[in-house]
C-alpha positions in Angstrom: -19.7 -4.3 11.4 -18.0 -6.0 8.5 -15.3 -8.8 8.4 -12.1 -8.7 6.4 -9.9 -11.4 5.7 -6.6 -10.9 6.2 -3.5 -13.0 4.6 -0.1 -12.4 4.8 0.9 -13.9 1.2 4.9 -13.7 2.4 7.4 -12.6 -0.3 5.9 -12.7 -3.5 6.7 -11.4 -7.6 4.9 -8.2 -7.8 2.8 -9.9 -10.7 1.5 -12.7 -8.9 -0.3 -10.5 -6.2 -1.2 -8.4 -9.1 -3.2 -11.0 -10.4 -4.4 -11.9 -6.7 -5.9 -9.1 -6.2 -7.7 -8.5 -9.4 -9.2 -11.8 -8.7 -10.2 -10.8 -5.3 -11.8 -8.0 -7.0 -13.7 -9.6 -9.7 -15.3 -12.2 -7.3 -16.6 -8.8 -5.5 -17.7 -6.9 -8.4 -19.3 -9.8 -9.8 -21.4 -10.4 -6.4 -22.4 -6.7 -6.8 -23.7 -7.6 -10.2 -25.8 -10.2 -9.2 -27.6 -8.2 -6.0 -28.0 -5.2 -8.3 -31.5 -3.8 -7.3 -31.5 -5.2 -3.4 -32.2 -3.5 -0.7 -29.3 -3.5 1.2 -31.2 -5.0 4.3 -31.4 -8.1 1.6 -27.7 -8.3 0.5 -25.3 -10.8 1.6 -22.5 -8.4 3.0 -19.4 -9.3 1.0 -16.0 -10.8 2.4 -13.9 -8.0 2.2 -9.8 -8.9 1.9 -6.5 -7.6 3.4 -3.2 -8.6 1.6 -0.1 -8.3 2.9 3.3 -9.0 1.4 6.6 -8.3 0.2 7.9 -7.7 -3.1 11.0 -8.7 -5.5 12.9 -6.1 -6.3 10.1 -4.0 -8.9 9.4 -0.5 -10.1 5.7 0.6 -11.1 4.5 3.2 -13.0 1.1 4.6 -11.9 -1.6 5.9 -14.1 -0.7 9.4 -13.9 2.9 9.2 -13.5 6.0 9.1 -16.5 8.2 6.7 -17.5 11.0 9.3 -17.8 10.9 9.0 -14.0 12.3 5.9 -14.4 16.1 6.6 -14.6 17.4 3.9 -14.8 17.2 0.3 -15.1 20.3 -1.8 -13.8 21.6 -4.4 -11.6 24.6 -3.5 -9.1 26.9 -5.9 -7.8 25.2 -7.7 -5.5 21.6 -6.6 -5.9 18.8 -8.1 -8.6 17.8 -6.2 -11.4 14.1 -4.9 -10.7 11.2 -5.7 -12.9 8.8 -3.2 -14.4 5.0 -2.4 -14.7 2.9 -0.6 -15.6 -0.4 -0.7 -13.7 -3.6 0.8 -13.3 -3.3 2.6 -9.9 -3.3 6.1 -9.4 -0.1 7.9 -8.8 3.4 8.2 -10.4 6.4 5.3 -10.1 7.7 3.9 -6.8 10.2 0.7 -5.8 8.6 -2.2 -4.1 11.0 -4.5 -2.2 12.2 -7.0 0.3 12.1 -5.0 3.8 9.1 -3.0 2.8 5.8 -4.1 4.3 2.8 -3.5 1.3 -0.8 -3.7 2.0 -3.9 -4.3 -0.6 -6.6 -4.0 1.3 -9.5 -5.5 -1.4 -12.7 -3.9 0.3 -16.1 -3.2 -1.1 -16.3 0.5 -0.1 -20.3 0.5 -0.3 -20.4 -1.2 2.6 -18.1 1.4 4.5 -18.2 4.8 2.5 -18.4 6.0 -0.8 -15.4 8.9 -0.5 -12.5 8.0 -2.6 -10.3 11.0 -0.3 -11.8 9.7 3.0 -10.6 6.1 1.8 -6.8 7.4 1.2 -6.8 9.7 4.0 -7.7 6.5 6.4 -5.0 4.9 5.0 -2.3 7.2 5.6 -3.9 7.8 9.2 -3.3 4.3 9.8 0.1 4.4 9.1 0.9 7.8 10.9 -0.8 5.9 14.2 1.4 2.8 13.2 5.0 5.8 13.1 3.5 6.9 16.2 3.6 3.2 18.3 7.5 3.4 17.7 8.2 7.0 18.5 8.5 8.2 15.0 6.1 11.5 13.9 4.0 10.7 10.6 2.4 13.8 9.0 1.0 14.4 5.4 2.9 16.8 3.2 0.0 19.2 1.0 -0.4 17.6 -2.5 1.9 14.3 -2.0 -0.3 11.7 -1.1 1.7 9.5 1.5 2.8 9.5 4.5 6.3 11.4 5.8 8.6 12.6 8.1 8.8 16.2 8.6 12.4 18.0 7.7 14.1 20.7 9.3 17.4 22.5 8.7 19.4 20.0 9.1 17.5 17.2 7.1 14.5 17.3 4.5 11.1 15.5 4.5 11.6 12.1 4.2 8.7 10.1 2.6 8.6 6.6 4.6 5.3 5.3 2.7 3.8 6.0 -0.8 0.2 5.0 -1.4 -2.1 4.6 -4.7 -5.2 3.0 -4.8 -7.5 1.9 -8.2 -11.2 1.4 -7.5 -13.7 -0.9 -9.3 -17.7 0.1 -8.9 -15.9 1.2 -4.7 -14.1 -2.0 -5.1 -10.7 -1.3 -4.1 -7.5 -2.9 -4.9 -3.1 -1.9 -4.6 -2.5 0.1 -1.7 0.3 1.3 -0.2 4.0 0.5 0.5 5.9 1.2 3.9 9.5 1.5 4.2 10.6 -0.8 6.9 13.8 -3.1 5.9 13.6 -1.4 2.6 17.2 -1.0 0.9 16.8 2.7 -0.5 19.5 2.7 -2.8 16.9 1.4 -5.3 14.8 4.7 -5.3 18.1 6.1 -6.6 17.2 4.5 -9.8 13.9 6.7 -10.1 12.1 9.9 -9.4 10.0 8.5 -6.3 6.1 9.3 -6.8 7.6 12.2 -9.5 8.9 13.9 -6.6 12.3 15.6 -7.6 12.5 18.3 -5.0 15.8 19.0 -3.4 13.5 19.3 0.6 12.2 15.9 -0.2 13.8 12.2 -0.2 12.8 8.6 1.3 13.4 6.8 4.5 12.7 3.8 6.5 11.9 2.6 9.8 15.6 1.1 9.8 17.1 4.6 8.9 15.2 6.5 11.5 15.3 4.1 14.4 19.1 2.7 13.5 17.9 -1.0 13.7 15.6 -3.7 12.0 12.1 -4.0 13.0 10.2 -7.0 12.5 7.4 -6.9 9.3 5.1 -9.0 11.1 4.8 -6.4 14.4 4.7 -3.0 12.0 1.7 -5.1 10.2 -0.2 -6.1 13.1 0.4 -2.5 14.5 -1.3 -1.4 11.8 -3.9 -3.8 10.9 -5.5 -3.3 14.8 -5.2 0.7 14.1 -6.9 0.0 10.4 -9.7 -2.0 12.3 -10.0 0.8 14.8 -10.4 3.3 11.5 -12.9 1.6 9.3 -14.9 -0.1 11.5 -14.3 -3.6 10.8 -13.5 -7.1 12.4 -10.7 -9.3 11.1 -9.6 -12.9 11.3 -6.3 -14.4 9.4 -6.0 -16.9 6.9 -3.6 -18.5 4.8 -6.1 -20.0 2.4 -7.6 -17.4 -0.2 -10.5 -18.6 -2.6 -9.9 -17.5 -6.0 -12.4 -19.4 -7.9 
């Protein structure tokens, strides 16, 4: 069974983890490198990484996804003016934020599975278990990647947590981003994950439940139901090695 290291790097600029996180990933694809041609009886297994955090006020643009969908970039009374990236994940543009719990999990998928759609499909599974533990209904929605709450007359789907991942030789880095405390009057400032459809919109834990929930209970909710899904043991840290 493998071990993952989990840290919870508090609230953080989206670049710093950024850069966190592409360490993380170097240090494993370089480790690959040098056991290239091992059995893997004769491997070291690798030390495989969980990040958690929160985010300044950001937008960023996937891969796939257009910056028209950025519409606009502004600062209302009150509220900071997000930053903006472009990164190499998959996916279109989303808003990271205080109040929203985001997850990098960092893991060397050789040693679990080699199935990019397996990968994602765990991910939103954790977070439709994690819905579940406080009475809320997670379901995937047919070409959206994510996870969502299913509409009805009276309301449409409501996308609670957007997900894109970038691998490296199955080293895996970004993740995804739950709505918990998240103010969504920032996503009016986009086209969330390109999705313009009138049935769709976003939500939060808050919204749906009418009161705050505490980050740190949604994230160990979901680490246990994450450990349960791939297999793996964890232990915290606050210390991360990036040399």
């Amino acid at each position: 069974m493998q071990e993952v290291l989990v840290t919870d790097l508090g609230r953080i600029a989206f670049k710093e983890a950024w850069e966190i996180q592409q360490s993380l990933l170097d240090k494993l694809v370089h480790q690959k490198r040098e056991q290239r041609g091992l059995s893997k009886s004769a491997q070291t297994s690798p030390k495989h990484y969980f990040l958690f955090c929160e985010h300044d006020p950001v937008f960023t643009l996937g891969k796939s996804g257009k910056e028209d969908h950025l519409l606009q970039l502004k600062s209302d009374t009150g509220k900071v003016k997000p930053d903006f990236y472009k990164i190499n994940r998959g996916g279109d543009i989303t808003y990271h934020g205080p109040g929203q719990l985001v997850g990098y999990p960092i893991f060397d998928l050789d040693w679990f599975f080699t199935d990019i759609h397996k990968y994602v499909r765990l991910l939103e599974e954790g977070v439709i278990r994690t819905l579940s533990d406080f009475g809320l209904k997670g379901r995937r929605v047919i070409d959206f990647t994510g996870v969502w709450l299913e509409g009805d007359e009276d309301e449409p789907a409501r996308k609670i947590c957007a997900i894109g991942v970038h691998l490296s030789r199955w080293v895996t880095m970004h993740g995804f981003a739950l709505n918990v405390n998240t103010d969504l009057s920032y996503f009016n400032q986009i086209i969330p994950c390109g999705i313009s459809d009138d049935d769709k919109t976003v939500t939060s834990f808050r919204q749906e439940l009418g009161d705050e929930v505490a980050l740190s209970e949604v994230r160990d909710r979901l680490l246990d139901h994450y450990a349960d899904l791939f297999g793996f043991t964890y232990m915290q840290s606050n210390h991360l090695d990036l040399s």
